[in-house]
Backbone as JSON, one array per atom type, in Angstrom:
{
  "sequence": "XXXXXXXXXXXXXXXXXXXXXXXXXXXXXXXXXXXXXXXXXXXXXXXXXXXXXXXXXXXXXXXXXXXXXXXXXXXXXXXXXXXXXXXXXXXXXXXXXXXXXXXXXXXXXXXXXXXXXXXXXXXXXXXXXXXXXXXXXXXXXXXXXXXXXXXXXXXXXXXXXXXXXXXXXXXXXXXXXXXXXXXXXXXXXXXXXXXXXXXXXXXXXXXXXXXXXXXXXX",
  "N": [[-40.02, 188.44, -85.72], [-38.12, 191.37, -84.98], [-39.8, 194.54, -84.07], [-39.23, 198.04, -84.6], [-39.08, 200.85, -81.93], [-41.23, 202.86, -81.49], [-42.76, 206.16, -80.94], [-44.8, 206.64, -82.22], [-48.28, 206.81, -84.77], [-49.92, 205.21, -87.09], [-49.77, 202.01, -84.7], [-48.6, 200.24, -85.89], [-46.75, 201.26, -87.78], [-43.82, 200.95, -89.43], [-40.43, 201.72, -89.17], [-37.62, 201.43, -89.81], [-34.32, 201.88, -88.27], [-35.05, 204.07, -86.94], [-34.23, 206.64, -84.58], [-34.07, 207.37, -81.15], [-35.53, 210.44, -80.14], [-32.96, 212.99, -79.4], [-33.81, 215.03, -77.33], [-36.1, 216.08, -74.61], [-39.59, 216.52, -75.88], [-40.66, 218.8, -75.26], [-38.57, 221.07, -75.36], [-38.04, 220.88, -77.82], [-40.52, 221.19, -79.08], [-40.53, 224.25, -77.92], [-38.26, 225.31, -78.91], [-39.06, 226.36, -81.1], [-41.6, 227.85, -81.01], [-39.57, 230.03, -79.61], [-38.37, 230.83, -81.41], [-40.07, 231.87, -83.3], [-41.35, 233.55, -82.01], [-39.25, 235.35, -81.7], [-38.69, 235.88, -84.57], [-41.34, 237.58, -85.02], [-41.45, 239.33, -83.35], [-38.9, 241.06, -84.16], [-39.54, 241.62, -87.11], [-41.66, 243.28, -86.48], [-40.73, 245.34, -85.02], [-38.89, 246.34, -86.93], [-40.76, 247.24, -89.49], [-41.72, 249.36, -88.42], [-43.05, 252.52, -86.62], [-44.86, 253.9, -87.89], [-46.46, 252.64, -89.58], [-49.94, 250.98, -89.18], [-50.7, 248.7, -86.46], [-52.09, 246.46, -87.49], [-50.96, 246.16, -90.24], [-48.13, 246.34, -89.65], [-48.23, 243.44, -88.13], [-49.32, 241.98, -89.74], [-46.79, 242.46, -92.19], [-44.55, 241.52, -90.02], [-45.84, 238.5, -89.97], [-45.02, 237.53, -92.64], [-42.68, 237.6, -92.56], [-42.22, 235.6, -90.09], [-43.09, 233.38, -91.51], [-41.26, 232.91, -93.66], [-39.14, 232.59, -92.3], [-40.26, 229.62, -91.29], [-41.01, 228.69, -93.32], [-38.57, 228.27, -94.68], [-36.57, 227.05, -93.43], [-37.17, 225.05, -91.38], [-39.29, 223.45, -92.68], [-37.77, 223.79, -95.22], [-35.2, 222.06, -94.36], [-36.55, 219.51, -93.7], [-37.18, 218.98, -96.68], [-35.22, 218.7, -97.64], [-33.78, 216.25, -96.21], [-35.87, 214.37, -95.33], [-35.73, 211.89, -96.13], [-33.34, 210.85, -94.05], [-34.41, 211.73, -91.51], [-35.52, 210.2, -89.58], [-33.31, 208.54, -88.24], [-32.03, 210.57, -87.7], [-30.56, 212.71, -85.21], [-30.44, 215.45, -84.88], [-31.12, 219.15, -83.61], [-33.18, 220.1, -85.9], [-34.47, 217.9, -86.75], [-35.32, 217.11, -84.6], [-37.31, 218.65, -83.77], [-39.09, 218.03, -85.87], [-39.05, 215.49, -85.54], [-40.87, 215.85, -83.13], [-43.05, 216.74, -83.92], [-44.42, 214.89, -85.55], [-45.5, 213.35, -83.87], [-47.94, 214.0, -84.27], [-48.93, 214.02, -86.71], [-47.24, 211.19, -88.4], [-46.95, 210.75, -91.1], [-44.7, 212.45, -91.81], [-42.34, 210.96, -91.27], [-42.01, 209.02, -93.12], [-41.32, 209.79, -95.27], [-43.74, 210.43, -97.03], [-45.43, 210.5, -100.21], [-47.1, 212.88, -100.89], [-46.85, 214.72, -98.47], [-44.05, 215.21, -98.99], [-44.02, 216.47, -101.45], [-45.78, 218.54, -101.29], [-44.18, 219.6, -99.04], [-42.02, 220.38, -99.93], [-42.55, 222.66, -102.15], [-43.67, 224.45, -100.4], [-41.6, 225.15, -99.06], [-39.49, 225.96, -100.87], [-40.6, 227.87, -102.47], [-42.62, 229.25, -101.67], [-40.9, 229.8, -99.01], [-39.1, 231.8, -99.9], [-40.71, 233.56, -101.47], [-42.28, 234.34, -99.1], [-40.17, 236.29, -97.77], [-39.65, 238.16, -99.71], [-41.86, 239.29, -99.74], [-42.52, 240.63, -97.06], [-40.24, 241.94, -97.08], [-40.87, 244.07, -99.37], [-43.04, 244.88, -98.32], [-41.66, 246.53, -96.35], [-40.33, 248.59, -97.95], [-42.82, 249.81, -99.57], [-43.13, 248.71, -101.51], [-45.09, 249.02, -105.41], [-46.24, 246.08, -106.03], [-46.59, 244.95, -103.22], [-48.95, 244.14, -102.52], [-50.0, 242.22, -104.14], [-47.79, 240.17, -103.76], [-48.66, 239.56, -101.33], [-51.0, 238.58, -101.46], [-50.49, 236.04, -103.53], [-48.86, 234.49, -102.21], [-50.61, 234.28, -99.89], [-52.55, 232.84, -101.01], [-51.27, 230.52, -101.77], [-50.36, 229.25, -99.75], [-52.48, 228.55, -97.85], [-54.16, 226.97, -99.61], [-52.3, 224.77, -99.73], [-52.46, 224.16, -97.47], [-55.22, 223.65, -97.1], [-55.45, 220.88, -98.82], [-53.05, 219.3, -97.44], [-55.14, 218.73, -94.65], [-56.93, 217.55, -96.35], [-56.0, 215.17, -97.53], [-55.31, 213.88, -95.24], [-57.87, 213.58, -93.64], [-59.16, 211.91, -95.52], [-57.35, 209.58, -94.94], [-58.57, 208.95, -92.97], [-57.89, 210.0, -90.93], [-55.37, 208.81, -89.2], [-53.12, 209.33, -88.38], [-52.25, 210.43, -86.65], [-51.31, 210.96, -83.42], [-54.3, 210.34, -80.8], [-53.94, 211.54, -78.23], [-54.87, 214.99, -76.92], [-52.67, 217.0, -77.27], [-51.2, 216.57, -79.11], [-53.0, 215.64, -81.39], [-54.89, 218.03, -81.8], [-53.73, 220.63, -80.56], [-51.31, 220.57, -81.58], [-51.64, 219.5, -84.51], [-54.16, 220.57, -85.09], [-54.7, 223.07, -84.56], [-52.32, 224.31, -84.94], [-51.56, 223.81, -87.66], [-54.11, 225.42, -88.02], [-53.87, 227.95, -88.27], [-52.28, 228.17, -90.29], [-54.75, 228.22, -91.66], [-56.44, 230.36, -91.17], [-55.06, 232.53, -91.04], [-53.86, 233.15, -93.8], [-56.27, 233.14, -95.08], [-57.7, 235.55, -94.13], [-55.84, 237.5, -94.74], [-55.84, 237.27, -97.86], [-58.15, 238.59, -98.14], [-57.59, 241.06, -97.24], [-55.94, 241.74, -99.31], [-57.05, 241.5, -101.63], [-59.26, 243.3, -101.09], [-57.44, 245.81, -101.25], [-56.34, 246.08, -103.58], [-58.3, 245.92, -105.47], [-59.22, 248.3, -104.22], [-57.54, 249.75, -105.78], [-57.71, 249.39, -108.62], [-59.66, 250.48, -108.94], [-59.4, 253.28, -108.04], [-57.61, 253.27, -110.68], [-59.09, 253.09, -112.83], [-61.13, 255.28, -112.49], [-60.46, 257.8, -113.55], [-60.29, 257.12, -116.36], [-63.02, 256.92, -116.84], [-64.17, 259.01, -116.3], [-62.98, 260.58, -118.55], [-64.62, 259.31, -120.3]],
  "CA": [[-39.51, 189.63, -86.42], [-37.92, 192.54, -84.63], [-39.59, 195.87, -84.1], [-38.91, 199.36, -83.74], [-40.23, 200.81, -80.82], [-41.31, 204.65, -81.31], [-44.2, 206.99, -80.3], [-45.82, 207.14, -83.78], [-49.32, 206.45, -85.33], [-50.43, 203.75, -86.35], [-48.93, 201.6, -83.52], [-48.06, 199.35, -86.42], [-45.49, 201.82, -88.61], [-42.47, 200.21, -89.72], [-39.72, 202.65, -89.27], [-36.55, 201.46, -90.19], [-33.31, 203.3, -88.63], [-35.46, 205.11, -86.7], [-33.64, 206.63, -83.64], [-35.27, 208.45, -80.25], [-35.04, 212.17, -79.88], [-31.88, 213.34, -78.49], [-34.28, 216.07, -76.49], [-37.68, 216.01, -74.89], [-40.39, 217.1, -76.69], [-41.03, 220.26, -74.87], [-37.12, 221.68, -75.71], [-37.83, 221.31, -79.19], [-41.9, 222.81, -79.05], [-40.05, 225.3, -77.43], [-36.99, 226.12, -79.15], [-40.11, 226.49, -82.14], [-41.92, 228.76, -79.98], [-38.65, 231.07, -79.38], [-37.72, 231.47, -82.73], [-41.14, 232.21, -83.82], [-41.66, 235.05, -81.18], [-38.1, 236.27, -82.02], [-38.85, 236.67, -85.49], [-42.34, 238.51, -85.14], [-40.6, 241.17, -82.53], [-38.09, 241.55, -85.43], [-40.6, 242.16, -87.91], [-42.51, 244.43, -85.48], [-39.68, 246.22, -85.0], [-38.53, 246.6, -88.77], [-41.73, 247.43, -89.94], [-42.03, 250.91, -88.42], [-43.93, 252.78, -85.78], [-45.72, 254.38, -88.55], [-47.61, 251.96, -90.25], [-50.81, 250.62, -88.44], [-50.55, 247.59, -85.97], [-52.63, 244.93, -87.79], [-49.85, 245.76, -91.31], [-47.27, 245.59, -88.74], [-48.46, 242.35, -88.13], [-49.16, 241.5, -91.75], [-45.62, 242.19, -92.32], [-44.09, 240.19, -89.32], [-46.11, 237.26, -89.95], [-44.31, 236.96, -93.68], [-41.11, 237.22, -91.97], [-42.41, 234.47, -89.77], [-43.16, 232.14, -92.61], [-40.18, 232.83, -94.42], [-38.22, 231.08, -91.51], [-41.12, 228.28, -90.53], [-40.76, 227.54, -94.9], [-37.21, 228.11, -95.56], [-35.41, 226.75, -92.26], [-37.78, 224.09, -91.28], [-39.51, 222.98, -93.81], [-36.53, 223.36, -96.19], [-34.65, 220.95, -93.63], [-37.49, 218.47, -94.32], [-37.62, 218.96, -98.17], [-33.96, 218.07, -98.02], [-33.52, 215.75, -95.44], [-36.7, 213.49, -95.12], [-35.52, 210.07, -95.64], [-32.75, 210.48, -93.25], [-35.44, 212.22, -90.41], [-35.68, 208.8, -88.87], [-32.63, 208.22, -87.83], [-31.18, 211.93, -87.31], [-30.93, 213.69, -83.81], [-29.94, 217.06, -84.9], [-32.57, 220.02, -83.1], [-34.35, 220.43, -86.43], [-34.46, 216.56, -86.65], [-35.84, 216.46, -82.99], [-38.67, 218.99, -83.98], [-39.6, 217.31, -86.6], [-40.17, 213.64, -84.87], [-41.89, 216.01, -82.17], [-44.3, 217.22, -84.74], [-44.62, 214.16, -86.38], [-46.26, 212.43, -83.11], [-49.87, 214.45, -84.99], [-49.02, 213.15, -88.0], [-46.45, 210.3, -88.86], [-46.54, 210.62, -92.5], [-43.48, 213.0, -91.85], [-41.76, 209.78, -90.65], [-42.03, 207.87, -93.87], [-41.17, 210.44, -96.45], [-44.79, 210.11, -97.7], [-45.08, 211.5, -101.32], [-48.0, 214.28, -101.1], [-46.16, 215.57, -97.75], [-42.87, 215.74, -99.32], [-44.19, 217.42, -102.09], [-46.04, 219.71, -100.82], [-43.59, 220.81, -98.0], [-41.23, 221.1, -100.84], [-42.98, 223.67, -102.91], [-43.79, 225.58, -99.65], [-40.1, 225.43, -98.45], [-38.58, 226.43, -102.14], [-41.62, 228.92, -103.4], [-43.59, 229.94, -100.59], [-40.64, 230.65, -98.14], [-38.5, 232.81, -100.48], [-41.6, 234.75, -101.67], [-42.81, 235.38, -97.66], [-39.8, 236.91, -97.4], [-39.9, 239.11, -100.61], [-43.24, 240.08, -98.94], [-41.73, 241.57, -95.96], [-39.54, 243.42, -97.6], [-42.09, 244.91, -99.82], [-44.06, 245.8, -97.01], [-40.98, 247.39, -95.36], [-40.21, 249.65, -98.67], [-43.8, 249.89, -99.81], [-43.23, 248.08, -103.0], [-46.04, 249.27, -105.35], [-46.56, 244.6, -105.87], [-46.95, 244.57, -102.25], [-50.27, 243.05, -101.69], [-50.01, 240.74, -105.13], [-47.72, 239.06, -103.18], [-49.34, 239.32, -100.35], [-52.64, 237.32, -102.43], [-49.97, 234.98, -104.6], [-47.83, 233.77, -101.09], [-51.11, 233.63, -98.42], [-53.21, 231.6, -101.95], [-50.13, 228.98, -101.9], [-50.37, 228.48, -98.27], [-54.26, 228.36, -98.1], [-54.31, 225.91, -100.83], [-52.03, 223.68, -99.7], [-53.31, 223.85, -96.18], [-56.5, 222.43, -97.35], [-55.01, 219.87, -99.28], [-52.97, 218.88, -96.05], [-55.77, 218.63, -94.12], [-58.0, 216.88, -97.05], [-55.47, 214.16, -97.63], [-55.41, 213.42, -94.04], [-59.04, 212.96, -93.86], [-59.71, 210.97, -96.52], [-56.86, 208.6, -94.97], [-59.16, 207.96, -91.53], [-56.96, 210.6, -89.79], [-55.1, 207.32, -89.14], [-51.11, 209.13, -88.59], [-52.24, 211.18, -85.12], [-51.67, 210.32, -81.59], [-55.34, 210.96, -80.61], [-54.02, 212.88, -77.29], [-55.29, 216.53, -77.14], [-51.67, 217.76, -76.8], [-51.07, 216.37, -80.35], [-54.05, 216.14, -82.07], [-55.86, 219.17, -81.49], [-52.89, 221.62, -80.83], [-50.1, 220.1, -82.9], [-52.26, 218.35, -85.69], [-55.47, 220.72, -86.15], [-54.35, 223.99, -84.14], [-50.41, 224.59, -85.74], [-52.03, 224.35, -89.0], [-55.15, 226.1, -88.68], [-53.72, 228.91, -88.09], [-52.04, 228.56, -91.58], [-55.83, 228.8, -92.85], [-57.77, 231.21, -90.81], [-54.53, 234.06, -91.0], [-53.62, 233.84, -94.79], [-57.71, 233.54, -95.26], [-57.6, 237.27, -93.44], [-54.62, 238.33, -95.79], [-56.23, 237.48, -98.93], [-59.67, 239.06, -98.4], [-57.01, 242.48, -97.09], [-55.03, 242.0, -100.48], [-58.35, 241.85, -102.76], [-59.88, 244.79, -100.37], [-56.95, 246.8, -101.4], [-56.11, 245.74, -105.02], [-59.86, 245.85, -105.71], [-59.61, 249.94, -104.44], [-56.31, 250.39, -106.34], [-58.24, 249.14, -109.66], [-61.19, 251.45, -108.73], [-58.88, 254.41, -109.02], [-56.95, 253.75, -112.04], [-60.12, 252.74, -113.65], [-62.23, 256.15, -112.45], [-60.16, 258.71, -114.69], [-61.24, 257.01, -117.79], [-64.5, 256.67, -116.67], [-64.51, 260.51, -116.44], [-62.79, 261.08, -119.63], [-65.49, 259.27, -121.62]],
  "C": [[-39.42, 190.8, -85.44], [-38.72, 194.18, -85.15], [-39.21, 196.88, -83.73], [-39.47, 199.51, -82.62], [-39.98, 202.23, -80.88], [-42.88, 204.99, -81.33], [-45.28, 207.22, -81.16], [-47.42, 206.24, -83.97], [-49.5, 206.07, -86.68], [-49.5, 203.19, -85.71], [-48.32, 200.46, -84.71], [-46.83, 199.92, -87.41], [-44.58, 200.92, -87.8], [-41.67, 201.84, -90.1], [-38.14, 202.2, -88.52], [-35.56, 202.1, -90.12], [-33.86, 203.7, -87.25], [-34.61, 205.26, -84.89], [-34.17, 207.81, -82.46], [-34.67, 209.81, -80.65], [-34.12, 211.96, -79.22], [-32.36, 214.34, -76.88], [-35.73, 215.84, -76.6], [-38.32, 217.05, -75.85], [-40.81, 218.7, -76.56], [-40.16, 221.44, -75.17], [-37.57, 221.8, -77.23], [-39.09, 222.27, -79.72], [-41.27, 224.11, -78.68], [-39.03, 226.5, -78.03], [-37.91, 226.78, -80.79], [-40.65, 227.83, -81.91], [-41.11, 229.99, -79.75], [-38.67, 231.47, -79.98], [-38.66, 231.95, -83.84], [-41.37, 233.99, -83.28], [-40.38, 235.87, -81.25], [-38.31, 236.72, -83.42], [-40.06, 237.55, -86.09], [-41.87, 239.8, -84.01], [-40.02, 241.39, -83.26], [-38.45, 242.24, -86.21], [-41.47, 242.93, -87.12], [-41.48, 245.5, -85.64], [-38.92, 247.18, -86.06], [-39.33, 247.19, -89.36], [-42.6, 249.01, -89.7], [-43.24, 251.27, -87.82], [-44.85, 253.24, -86.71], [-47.15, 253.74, -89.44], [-49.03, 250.97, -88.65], [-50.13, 249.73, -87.83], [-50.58, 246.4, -86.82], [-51.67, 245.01, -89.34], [-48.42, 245.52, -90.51], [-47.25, 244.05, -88.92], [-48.16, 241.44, -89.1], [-47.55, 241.29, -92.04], [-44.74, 241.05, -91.63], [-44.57, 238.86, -89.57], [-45.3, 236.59, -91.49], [-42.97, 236.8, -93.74], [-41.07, 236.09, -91.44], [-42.34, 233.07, -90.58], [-41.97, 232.23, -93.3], [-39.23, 232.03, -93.43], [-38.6, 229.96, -90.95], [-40.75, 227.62, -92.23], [-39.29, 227.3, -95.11], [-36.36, 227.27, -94.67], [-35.94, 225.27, -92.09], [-38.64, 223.4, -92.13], [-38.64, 222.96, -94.87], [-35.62, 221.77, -95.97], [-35.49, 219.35, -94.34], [-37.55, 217.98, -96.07], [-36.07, 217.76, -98.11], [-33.53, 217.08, -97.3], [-34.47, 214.55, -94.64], [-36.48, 211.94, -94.85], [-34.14, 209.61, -94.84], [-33.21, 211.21, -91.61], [-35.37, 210.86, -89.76], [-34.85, 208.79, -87.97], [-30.95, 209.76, -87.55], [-31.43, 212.5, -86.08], [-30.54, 215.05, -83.71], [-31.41, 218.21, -84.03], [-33.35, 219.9, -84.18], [-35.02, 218.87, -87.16], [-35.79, 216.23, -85.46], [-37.68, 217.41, -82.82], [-39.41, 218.53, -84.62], [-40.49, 215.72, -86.27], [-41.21, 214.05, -83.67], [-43.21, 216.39, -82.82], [-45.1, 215.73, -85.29], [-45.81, 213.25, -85.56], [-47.92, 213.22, -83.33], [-49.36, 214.41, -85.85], [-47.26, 212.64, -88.92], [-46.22, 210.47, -90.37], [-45.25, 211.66, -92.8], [-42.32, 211.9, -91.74], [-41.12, 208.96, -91.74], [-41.84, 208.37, -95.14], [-42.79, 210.25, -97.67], [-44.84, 211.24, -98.9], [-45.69, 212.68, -101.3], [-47.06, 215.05, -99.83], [-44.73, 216.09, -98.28], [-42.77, 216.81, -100.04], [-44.56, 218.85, -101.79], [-45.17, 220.86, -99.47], [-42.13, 221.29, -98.51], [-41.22, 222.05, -101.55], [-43.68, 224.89, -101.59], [-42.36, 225.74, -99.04], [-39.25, 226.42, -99.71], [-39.22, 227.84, -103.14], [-42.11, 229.46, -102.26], [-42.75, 231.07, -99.31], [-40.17, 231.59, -98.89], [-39.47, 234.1, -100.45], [-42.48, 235.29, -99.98], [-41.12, 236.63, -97.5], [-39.58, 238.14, -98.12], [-40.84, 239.9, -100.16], [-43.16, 240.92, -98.02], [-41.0, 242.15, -96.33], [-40.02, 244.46, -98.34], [-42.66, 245.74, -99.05], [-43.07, 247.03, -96.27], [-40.51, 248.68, -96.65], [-40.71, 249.84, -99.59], [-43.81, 249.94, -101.3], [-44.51, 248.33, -103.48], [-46.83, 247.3, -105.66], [-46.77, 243.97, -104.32], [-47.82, 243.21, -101.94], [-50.82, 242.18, -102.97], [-49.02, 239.61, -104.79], [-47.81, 238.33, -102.14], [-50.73, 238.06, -100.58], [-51.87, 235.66, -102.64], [-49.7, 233.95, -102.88], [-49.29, 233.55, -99.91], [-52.3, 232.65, -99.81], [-52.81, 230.22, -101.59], [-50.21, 228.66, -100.49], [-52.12, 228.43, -97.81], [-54.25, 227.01, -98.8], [-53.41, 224.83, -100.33], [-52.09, 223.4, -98.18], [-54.71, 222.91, -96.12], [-56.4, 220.95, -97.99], [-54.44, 218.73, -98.12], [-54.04, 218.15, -95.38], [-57.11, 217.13, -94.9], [-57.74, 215.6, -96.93], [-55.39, 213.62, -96.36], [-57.06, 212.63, -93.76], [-59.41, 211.68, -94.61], [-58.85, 209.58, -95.87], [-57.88, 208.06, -93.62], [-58.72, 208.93, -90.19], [-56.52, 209.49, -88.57], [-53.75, 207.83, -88.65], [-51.21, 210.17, -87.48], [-52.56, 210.44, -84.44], [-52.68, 210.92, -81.1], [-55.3, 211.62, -79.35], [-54.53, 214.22, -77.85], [-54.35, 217.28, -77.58], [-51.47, 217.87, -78.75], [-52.2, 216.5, -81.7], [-55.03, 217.03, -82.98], [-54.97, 220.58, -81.31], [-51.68, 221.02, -81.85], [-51.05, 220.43, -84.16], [-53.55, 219.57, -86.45], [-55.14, 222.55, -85.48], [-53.36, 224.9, -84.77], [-51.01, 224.98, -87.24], [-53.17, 225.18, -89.83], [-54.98, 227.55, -88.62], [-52.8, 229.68, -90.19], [-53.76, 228.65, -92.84], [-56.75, 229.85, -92.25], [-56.49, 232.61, -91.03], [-54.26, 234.28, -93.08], [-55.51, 234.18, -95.79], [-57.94, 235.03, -95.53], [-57.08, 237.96, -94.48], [-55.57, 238.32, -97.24], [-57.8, 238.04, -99.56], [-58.6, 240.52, -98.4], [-56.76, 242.59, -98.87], [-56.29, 242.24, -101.27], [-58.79, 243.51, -102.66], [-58.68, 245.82, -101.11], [-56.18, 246.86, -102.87], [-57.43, 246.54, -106.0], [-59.57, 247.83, -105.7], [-58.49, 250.18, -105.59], [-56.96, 250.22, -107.73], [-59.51, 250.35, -109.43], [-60.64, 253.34, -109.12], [-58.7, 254.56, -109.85], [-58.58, 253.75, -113.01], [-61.12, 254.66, -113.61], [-61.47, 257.18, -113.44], [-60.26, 258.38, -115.61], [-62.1, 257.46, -117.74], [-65.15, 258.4, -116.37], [-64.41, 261.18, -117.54], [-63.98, 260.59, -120.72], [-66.58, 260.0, -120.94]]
}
């Protein structure tokens, strides 16, 4: 019996179709990389000398996610079970990601799902978020809570479901592993972590006002 022959984990996936990258791996980390740091100078930029750095930030990073959910991860939502055998760039990032975890490979159901409801809910509302931030919507930082919850939450899930399988669908290099595999995504739990302690912190005072002019009138 004929097999494939690709870079994936376990050395035994069956992947049907499946066709190499058109571009090394480093062109497509890269072209990731660009378009990441192009759209946090954007959002830096947009966001106005006036407001602090670290809401600066805040802001740019929901610009960020709005084109890591809607562009790339959308691609994926819509385009999974022909990922195999596609060489388009957001094709070629995808099988480069995939070498820390294959279950992108195979249209597996919890990944689909879940990078469907962060592509179709999560990116829209990062980008509602950034615009908020840029014309100091008084829902700001409820959807600052709602949009870094949904990516929290299904970061851990990610991560859980992996576990529980053996962490069985990474190439145990470092490159992949450890920056792809446990690096790429921990960053989706230690920054919206940050965000949703800010959003409480500043919800929390905004309730403390409305609440104290009662609390005078009785």
């Amino acid at each position: 019996m004929e097999t494939t022959v690709h870079p994936y984990w376990p050395r035994t996936l069956s992947l049907p179709g499946y066709v190499t990258s058109a571009r090394p791996g480093w062109q497509s980390a890269g072209a990731v990389a660009a378009a990441g740091a192009g759209l946090l100078a954007l959002g830096w930029a947009l966001s106005g000398a006036e407001r602090s750095s670290a809401r600066r930030l805040a802001a740019s990073w929901f610009l960020v996610c709005a084109g890591v959910h809607g562009v790339l991860e959308g691609y994926f939502s819509l385009r999974h079970r022909e990922l195999p055998a596609d060489t388009g760039l957001l094709a070629d990032i995808w099988k480069e990601y995939a070498k820390a975890d294959s279950r992108y490979m195979t249209s597996d159901d919890f990944t689909v799902a879940m990078e469907s409801v962060t592509a179709w809910a999560w990116g829209p509302l990062s980008f509602l978020t950034f615009l908020a931030f840029l014309c100091r919507h008084p829902a700001r930082f409820v959807l600052q809570l709602v949009v870094s919850l949904g990516q929290l939450y299904g970061d851990i899930l990610y991560f859980a479901t992996e576990a529980r399988a053996g962490w069985t669908h990474s190439d145990p290099r470092p490159l992949y592993f450890w920056v792809y595999f446990v690096g790429l995504n921990g960053i989706w739990v230690v920054v919206p972590a940050a965000l949703i302690a800010d959003a409480c912190k500043h919800l929390s005072a905004a309730q403390r006002a409305h609440d104290s002019p009662r609390q005078k009138a009785h």
